[in-house]
C-alpha positions as CSV (number, residue, x, y, z in Angstrom):
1,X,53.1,-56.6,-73.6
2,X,55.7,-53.4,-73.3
3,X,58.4,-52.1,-74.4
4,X,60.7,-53.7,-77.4
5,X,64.0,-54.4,-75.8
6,X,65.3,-57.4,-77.7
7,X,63.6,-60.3,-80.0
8,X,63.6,-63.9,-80.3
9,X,61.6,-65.2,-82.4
10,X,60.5,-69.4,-82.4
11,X,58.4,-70.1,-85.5
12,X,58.3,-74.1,-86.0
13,X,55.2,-75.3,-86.9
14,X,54.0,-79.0,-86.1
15,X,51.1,-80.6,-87.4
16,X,49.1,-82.8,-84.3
17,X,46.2,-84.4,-83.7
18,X,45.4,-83.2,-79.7
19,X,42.3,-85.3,-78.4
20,X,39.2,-83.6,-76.6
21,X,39.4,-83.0,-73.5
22,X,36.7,-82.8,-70.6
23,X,35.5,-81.4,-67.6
24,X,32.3,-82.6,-68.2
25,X,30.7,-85.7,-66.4
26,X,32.2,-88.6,-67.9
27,X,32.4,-91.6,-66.1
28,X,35.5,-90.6,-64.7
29,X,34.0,-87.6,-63.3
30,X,30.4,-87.9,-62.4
31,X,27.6,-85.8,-61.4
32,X,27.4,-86.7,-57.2
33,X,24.6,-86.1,-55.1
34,X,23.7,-87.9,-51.5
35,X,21.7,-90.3,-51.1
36,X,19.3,-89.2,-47.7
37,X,17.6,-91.8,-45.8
38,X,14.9,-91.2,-43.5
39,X,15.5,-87.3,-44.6
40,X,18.9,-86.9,-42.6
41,X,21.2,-89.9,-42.9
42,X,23.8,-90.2,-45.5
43,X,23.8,-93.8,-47.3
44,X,25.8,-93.3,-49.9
45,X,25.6,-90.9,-53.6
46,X,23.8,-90.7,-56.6
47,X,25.8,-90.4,-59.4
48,X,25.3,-89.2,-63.0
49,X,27.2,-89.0,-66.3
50,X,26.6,-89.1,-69.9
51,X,28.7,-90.7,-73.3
52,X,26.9,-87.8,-76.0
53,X,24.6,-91.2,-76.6
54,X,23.2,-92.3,-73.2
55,X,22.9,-90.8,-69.7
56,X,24.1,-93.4,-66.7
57,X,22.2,-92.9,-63.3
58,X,23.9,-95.1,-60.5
59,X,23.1,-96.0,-56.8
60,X,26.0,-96.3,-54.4
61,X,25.6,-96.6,-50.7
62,X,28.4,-96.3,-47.8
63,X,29.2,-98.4,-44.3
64,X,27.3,-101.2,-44.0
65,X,23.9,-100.1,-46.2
66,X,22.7,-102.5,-48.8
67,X,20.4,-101.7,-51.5
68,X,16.8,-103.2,-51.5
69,X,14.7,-101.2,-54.5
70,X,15.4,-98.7,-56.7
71,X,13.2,-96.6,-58.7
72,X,14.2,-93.8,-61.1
73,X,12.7,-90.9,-63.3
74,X,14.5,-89.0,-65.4
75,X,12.7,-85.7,-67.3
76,X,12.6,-82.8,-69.4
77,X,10.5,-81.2,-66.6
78,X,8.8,-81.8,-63.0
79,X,5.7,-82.3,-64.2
80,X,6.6,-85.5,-66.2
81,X,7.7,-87.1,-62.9
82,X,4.7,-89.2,-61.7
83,X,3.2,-87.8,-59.3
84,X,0.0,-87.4,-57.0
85,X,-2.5,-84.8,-57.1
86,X,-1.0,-83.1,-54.1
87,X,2.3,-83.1,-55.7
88,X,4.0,-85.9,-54.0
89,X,6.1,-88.2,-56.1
90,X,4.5,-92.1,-56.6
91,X,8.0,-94.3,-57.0
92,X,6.2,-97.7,-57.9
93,X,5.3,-95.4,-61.3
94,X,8.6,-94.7,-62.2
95,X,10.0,-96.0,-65.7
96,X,13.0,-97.7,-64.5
97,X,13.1,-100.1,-60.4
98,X,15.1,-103.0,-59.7
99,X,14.9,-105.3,-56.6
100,X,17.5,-106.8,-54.8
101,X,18.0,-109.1,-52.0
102,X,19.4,-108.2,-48.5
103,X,21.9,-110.9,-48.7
104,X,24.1,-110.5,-50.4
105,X,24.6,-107.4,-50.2
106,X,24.1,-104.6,-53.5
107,X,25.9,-101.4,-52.9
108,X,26.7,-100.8,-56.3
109,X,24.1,-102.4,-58.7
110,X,25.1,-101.4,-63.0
111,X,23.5,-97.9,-63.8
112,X,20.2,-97.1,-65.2
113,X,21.4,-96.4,-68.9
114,X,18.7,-93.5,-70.7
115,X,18.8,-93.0,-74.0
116,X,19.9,-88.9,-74.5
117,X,17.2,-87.6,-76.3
118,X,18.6,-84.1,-74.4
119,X,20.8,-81.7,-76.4
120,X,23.9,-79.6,-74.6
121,X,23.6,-77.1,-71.9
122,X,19.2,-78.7,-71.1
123,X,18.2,-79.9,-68.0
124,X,17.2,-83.1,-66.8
125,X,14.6,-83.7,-63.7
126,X,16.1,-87.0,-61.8
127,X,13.9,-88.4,-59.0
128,X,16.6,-91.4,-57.5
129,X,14.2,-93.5,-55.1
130,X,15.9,-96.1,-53.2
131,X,14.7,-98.9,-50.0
132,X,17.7,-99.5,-48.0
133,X,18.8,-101.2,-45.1
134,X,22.1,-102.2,-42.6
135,X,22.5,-104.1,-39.4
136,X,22.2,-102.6,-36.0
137,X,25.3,-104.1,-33.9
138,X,24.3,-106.9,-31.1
139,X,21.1,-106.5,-31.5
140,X,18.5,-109.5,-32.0
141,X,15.1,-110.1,-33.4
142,X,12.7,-113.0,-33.2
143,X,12.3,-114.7,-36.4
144,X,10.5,-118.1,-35.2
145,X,10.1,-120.4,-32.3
146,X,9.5,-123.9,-31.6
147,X,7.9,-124.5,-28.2
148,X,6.9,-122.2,-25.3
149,X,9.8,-120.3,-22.8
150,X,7.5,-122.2,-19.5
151,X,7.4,-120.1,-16.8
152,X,7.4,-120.9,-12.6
153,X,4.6,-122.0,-11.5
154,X,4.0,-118.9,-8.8
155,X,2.3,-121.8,-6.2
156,X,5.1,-124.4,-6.0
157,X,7.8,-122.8,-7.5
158,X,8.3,-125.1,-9.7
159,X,8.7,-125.1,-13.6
160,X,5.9,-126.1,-15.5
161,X,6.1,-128.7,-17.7
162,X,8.3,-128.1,-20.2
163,X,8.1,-130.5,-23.5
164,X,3.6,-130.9,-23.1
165,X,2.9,-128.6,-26.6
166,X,4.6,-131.2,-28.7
167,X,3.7,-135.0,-29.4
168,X,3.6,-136.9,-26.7
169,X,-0.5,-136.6,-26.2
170,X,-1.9,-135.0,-22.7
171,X,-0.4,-132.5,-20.9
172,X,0.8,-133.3,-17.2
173,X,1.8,-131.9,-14.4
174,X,5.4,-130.6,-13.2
175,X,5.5,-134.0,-10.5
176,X,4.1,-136.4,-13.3
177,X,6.2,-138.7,-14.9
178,X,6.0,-138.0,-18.8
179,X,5.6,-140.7,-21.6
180,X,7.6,-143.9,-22.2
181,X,9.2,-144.5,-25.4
182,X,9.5,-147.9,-24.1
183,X,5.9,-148.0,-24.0
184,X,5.1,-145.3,-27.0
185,X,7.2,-144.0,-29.8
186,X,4.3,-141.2,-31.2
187,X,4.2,-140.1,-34.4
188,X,6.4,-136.5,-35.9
189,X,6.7,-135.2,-38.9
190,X,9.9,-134.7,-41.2
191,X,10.5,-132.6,-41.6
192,X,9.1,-130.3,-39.6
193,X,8.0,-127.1,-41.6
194,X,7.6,-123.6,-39.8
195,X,4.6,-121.9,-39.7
196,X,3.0,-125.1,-41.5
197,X,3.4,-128.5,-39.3
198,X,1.5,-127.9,-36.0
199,X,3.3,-127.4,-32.9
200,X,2.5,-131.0,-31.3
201,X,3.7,-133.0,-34.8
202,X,7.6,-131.8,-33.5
203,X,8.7,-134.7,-31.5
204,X,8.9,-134.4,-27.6
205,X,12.5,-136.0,-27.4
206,X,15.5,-137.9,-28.9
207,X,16.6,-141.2,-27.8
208,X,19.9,-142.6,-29.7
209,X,19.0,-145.9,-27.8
210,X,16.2,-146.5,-28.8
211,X,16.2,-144.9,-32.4
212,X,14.1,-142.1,-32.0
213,X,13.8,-138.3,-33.6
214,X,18.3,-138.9,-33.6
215,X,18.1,-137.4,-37.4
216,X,15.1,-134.8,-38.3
217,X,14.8,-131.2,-40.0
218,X,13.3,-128.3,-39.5
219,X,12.4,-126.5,-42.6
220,X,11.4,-122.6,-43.0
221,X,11.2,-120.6,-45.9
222,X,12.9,-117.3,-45.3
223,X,16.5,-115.7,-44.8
224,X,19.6,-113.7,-42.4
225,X,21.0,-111.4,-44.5
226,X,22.8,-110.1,-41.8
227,X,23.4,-113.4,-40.1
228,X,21.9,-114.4,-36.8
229,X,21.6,-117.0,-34.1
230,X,19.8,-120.1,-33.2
231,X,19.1,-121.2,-29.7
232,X,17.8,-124.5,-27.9
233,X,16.6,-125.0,-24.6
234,X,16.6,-128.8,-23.7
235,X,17.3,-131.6,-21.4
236,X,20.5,-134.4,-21.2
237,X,18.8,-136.1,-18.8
238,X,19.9,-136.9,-15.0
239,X,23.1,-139.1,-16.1
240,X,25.2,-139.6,-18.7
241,X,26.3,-138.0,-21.5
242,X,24.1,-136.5,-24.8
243,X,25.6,-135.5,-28.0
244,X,23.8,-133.3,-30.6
245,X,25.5,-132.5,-34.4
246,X,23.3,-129.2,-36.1
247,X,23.6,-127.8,-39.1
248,X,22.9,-125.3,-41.7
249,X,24.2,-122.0,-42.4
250,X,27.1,-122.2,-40.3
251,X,29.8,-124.2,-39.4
252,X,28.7,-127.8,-38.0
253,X,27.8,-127.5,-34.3
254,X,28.1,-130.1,-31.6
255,X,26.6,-129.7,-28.6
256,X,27.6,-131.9,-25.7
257,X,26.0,-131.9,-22.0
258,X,26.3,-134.1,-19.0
259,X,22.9,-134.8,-17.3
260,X,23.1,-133.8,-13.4
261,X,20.1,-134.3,-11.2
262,X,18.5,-131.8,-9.0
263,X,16.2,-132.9,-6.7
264,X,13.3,-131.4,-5.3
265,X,12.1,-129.1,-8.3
266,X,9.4,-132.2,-9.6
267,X,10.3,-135.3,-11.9
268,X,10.5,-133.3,-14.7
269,X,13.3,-131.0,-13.3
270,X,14.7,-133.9,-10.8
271,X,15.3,-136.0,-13.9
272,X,15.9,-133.8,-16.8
273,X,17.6,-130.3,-15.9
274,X,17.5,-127.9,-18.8
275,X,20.5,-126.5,-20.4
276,X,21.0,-123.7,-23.3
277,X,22.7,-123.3,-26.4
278,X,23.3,-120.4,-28.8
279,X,25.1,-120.9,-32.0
280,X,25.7,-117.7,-34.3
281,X,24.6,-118.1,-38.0
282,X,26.4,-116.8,-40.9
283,X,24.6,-114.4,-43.4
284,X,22.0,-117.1,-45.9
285,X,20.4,-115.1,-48.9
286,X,16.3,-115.7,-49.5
287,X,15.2,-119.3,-49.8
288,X,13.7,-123.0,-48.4
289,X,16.4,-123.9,-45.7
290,X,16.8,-126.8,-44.1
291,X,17.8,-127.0,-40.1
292,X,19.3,-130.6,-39.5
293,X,19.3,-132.2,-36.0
294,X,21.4,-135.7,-34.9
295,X,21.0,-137.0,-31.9
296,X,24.2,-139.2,-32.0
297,X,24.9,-140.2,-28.4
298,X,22.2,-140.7,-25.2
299,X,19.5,-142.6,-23.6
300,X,17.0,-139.4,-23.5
301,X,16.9,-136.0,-25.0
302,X,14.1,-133.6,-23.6
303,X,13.5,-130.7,-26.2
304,X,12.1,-128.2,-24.2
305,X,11.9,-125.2,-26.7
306,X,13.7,-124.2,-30.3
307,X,14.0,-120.0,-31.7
308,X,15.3,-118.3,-34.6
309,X,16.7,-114.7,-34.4
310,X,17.5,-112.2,-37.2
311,X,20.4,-109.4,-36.6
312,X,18.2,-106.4,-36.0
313,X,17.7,-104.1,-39.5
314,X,17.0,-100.9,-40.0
315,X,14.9,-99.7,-42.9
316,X,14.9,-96.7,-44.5
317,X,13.0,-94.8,-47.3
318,X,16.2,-93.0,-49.4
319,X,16.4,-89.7,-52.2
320,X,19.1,-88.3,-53.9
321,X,19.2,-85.2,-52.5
322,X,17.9,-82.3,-54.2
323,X,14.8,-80.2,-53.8
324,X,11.6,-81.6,-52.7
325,X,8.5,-82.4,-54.4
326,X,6.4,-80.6,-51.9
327,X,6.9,-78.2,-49.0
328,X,4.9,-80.4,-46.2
329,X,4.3,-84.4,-46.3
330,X,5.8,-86.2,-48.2
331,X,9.5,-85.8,-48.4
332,X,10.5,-87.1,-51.5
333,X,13.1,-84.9,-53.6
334,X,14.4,-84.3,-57.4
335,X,17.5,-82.7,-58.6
336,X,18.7,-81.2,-61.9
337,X,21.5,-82.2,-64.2
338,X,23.1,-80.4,-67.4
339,X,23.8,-82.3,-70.2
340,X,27.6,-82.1,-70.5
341,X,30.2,-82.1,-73.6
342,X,33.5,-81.8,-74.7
343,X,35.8,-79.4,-75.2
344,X,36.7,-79.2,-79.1
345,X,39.7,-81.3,-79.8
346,X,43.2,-79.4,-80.9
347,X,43.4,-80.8,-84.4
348,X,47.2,-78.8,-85.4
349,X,49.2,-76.1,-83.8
350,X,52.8,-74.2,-84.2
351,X,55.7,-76.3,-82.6
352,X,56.0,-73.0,-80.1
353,X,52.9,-74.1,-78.2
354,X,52.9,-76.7,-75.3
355,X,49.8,-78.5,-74.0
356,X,49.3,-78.4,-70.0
357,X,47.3,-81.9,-69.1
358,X,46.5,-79.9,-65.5
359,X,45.3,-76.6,-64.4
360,X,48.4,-74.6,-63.3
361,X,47.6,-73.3,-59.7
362,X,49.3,-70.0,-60.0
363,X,49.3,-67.7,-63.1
364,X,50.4,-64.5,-62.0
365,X,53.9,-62.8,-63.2
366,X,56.7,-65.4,-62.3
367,X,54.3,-68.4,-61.6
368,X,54.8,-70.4,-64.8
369,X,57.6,-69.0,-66.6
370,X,59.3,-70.6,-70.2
371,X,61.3,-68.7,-72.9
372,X,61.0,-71.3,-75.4
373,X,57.1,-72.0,-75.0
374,X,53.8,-70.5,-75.5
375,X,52.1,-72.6,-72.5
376,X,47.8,-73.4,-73.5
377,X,45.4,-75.6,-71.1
378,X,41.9,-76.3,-71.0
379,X,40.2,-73.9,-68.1
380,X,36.4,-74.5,-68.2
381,X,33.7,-77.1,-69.6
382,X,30.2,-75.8,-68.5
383,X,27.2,-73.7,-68.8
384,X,28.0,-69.7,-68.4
385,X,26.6,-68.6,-64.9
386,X,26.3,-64.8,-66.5
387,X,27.0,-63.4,-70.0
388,X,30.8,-63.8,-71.5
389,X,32.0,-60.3,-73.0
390,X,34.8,-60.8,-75.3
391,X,37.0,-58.7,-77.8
392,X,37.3,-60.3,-80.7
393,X,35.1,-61.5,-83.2
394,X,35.5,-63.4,-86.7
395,X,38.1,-62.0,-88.9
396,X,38.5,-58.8,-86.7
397,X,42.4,-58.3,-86.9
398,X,43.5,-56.7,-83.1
399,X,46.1,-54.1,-84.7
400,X,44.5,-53.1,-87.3
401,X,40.6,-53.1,-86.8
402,X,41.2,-52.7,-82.9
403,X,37.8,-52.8,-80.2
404,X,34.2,-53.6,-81.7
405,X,31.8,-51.0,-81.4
406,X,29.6,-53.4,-80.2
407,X,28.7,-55.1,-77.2
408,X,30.6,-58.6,-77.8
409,X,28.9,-61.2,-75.6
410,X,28.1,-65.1,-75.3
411,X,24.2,-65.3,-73.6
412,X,24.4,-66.3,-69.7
413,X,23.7,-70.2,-69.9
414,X,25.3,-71.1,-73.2
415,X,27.9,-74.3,-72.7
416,X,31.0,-73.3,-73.6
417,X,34.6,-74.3,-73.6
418,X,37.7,-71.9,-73.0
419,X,41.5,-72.4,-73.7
420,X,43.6,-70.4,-71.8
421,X,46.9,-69.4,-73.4
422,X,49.6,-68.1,-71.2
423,X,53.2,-66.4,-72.0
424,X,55.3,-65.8,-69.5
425,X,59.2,-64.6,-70.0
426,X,62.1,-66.3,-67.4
427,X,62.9,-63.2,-65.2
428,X,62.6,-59.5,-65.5
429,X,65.0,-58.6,-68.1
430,X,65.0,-60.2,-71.6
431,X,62.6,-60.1,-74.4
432,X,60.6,-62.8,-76.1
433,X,58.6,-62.8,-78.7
434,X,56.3,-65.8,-80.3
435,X,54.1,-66.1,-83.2
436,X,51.9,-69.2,-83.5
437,X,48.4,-70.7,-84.6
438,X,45.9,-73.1,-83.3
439,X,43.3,-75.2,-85.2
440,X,40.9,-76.8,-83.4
441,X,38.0,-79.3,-84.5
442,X,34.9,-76.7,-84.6
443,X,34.7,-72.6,-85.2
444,X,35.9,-70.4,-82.6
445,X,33.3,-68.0,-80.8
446,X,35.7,-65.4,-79.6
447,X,38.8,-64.1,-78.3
448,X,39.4,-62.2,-75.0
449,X,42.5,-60.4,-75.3
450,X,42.1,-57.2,-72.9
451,X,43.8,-56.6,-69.7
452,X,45.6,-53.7,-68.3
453,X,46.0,-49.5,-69.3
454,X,48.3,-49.9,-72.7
455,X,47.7,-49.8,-76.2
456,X,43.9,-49.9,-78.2
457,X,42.4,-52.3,-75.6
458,X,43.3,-50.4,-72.4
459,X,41.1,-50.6,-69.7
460,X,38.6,-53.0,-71.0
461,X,40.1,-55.6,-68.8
462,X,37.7,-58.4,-70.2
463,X,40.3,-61.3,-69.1
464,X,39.6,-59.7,-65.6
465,X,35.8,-59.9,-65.9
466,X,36.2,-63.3,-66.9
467,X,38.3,-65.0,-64.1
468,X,34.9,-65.2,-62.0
469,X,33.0,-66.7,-64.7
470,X,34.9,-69.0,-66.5
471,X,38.2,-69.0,-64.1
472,X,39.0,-72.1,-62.3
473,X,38.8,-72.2,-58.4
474,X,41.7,-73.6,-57.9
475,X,43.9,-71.3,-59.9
476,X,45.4,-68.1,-58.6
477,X,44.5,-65.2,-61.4
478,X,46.3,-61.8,-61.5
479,X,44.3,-59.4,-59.7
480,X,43.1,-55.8,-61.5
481,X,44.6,-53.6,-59.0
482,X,46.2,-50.9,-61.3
483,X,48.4,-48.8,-58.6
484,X,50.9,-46.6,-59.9
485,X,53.1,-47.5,-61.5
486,X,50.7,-50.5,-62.7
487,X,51.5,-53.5,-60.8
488,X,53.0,-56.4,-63.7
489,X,50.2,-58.2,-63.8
490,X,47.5,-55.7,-63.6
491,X,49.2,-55.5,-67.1
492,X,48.4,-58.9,-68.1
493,X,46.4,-58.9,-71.6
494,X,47.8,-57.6,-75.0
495,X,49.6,-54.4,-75.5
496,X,48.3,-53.5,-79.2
497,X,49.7,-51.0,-80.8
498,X,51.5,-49.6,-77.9
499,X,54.8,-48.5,-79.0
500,X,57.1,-51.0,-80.5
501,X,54.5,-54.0,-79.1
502,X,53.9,-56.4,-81.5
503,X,51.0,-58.2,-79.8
504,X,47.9,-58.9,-81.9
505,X,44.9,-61.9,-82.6
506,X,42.6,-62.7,-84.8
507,X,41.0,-65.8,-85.9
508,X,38.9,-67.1,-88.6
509,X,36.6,-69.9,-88.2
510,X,38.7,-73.0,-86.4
511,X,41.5,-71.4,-86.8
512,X,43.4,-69.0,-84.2
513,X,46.6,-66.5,-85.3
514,X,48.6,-64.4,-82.5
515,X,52.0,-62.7,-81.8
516,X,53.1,-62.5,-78.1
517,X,55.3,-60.2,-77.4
518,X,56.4,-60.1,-73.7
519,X,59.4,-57.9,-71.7
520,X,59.3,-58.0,-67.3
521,X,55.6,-59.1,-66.9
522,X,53.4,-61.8,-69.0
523,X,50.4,-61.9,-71.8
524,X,48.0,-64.4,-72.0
525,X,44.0,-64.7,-73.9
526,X,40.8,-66.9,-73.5
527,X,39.8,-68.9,-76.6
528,X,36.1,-69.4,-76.4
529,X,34.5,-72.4,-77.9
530,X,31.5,-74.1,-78.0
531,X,30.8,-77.0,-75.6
532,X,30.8,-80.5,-77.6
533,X,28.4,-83.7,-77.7
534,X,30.4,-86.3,-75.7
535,X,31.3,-88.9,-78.9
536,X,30.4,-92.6,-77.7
């Protein structure tokens, strides 16, 4: 860019295959979106990529959320998306739902795979339905009980009788004494079957001495996905000592419990004084499971009452979030993703050129300085928010053909690729000069070149105009603030034709040709491509 005050010139050329690289959202760098339950709670994301040959939808919740359903739709437009008359979106219609147990626990089931049948730069309708649920901390839930919690009787104060709802025939009284197994071993059944066997076929009590109920199930059909807990009201007796061993879904328990009279409450309570256990059960996934119960020690067990309880849940409806299917009711949402590609690959370049695998954070004059190097890196994968203006067209040689007359410009919406190529001497003083050339894989759209007040492309400042739509965030551009004298990197494009200035561009098809010629400030240029399918 300015004045000619010594040369160097670096011409080796190298011949290199540089792979494609993206910005686009690969399965290293998805599409995210939240996943909102119960239309304010973050569970989790929604992600989305493609491969150029299938687009991947995946479910992944957060804390302690698992993953019950799923339903998806993916469209060319909202009104493919099943939906009711009013508008509101019918999930169970969806083309792609799974199901998944609570236990154990999916928070990151494989992704929906849909063939592409979507070209670069279209949009895609995604409706991501989801059940979910997590535990709510000490919190229990009934699941099923055995046997009634009796109650005082209000007149004598006295607990009712406590074991009369299971086999041992009539009911009685709190004073009268109950059944003898001396006399009467009744009938149970084993096992005993939730929600099936009737109440009074569960037997009344276990006897190790005399060989009665001391090994029997209870069998239910159902599961704890969160874990949960098991308690048991019953009776040792008014001497000795009774032993119990229970099992399933957690670690054996024994239970243990000396019998101690107290009088005056009625023979029930005189002779068999109740006691309570609890024991906590680990997490069991959906199926027949089988409760076993030894009596292994004891001349008289009273079972007074048996319950299961569940950790609490909470359910929710989820949606990737996006916009919703209708303004009132129903709160189901959809959101929109771009097909993504590639930038083109670097297929050969001069040996002068260096490729940047990262996005410098500063380009401005004395950011990224290098005498022996003509610095390029990939700046922006994506669809243009606005139109791209840019100088150069095929075959339209910068010193010698100079500005279009024409309005050069890329439609807003197109998906396009840019290379940024960046010159930048070491200090304020010397000189350098570099010719080079870069082939890459496809045809070159067009060069942007302009930026700052000399030579034939003064004041078009194009690389200005573009740093809002194709600039990256992250990178600090020079700004277009002329001042006088011109601030360095107002004068930041190529000088052609100004005075000695050697700087010129052109290309022609995949191929790019420039001269850099650089003294106390920096040049640099856009290459704009076209956006890629993603190869499989």
């Amino acid at each position: 860019m300015k004045r000619v005050i010594h040369v160097s010139i670096i011409f080796v050329f190298l011949v290199a295959l540089i792979p494609a690289t993206s910005l686009a959202h690969t399965e290293d760098d998805k599409f995210v979106t939240n996943l909102i339950a119960g239309q304010h709670i973050d569970v989790g994301n929604v992600e989305v990529w493609n491969d150029g040959s299938n687009l991947f939808v995946q479910y992944v919740t957060s804390g302690d959320w698992c993953l019950t359903e799923t339903h998806l739709a993916v469209a060319g437009s909202i009104e493919q998306i099943p939906t009711t008359k009013k508008g509101n979106p019918i999930p169970g219609q969806f083309d792609y739902k799974s199901e998944y147990d609570p236990y154990p626990c999916v928070k990151n089931p494989d992704p929906y795979v849909i063939p592409l049948s979507w070209g670069i730069g279209e949009s895609v309708y995604i409706a991501a339905h989801a059940a979910v649920v997590q535990p709510l901390g000490d919190c229990y839930e009934s699941v099923w009980q055995i046997g009634d919690v009796e109650v005082v009787n209000e007149t004598t104060g006295w607990l009712e009788n406590y074991a009369d709802e299971f086999n041992w025939g009539e009911p009685a009284d709190p004073i009268t004494q109950g059944p003898s197994l001396a006399v009467e071993q009744p009938s149970y059944t084993d096992p005993f079957i939730v929600g099936t066997t009737p109440t009074d076929q569960f037997p009344f009590n276990s006897n190790k001495d005399r060989s009665y109920a001391t090994d029997f199930d209870i069998e239910r059909d159902g599961e704890l996905p969160f874990g949960g807990r098991l308690t048991l009201s019953w009776s040792p007796g008014a001497s000795g000592q009774e032993k119990k061993v229970i099992s399933d879904g957690f670690p054996e328990a024994t239970l243990l419990a000396n019998g101690e009279p107290s009088p005056g409450q009625g023979w029930f309570l005189d002779n068999y004084p109740l006691v309570q256990n609890s024991i906590e059960m680990d997490q069991i996934s959906f199926g027949t499971h089988t409760i076993n119960f030894q009596h292994t020690k004891g001349n008289g067990t009273y079972w007074d009452w048996i319950k299961l309880e569940k950790v609490c849940e909470q359910w929710e409806t989820a949606w990737g979030e996006g916009e919703r299917f209708t303004e009132q009711g129903n709160w189901g949402m959809y959101f929109t993703y771009t097909i993504q590609g590639v930038c083109p690959s670097i297929i050969e370049m001069s040996g002068n050129i260096q490729l940047l695998g990262f996005l410098p954070e500063d380009v401005t004059v004395g950011s990224l300085e290098d005498d022996e190097h003509v610095l390029i890196w990939q700046e922006f994968l994506g669809s243009l928010m606005d139109p791209l203006k840019y100088d150069l067209d095929e075959r339209r040689i910068a010193r010698t053909d100079g500005p279009s007359g024409d309005t050069l410009e890329i439609p807003a919406g197109e998906q396009v690729c840019s290379y940024y190529v960046h010159l930048d001497n070491v200090g304020l003083s010397s000189t350098i000069f570099h010719t080079g050339y870069i082939r890459f894989e496809t045809g070159v759209l067009g060069l942007i070149i302009s930026g700052g007040n000399l030579g034939t492309f003064a004041r078009r400042d194009l690389m200005f105009a573009a740093d809002d739509n194709i600039g990256y965030s992250g990178t600090t551009y020079p700004d277009d603030d002329v001042g006088y004298p011109p601030d360095v990197n107002y004068l930041r494009g190529f000088d052609v034709n100004y005075g000695g200035n050697l700087d010129d561009a052109v290309f022609n098809g995949d191929r790019v040709d420039f001269t850099m010629w650089v003294v106390n400030a920096h040049d640099s240029m856009r290459i704009i491509l076209p956006a890629l399918p993603l190869t499989p």
